[in-house]
C-alpha positions, 0 to 999 in steps of 0.5 A: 783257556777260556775267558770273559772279554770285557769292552775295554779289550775292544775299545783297546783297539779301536780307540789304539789305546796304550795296549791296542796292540796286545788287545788286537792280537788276542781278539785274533785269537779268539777270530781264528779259534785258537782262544776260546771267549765268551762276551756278554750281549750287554758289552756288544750293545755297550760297544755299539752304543760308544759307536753309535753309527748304524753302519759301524755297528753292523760291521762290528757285529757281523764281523764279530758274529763269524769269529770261531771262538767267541760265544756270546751269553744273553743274560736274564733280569734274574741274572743282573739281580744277581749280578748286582747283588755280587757286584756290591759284594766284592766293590764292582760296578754293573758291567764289571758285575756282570762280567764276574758274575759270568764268569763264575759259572 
């Protein structure tokens, strides 16, 4: 199984939402490479942002940057148009967009 983790699943966790548990234990998954995943740039940044501190940004990302199964997708300006255009069709806004439009191939 392969999939598109969107912000939520991390803010899940690290806010311990109603579902932080289920969250955590998936991204443990995805950690170890038994889940494969993929997660867009722009959702670290979004992540980071919501951080705002370098020091915790650094964590997340280097901590993130050796999980075996997670593959982070750069996007084009092409591609947001897209993303956009298909996110007005079905009722989405731009980050949920984009995560579609991922994952769609």
């Amino acid at each position: 199984m392969t999939c598109v983790i969107d912000a939520n699943v991390f803010l899940e966790v690290l806010y311990k939402r109603g579902r932080w548990k289920g969250a955590k234990a998936f991204l443990e998954e995805v950690k170890e490479g038994r889940v494969g995943a993929y997660i867009l740039h722009f959702t670290l940044h979004r992540i980071s942002a919501l951080l705002g501190r370098p020091e915790l940004v650094a964590r997340l990302l280097s901590e993130v940057a050796t999980w075996r199964g997670l593959t982070v997708v750069g996007t084009t300006v092409q591609e947001e148009v897209a993303a956009c255009q298909l996110a007005a069709e079905v009722g989405l806004d731009f980050d949920d967009g984009l995560a579609y439009y991922l994952s769609r191939g």
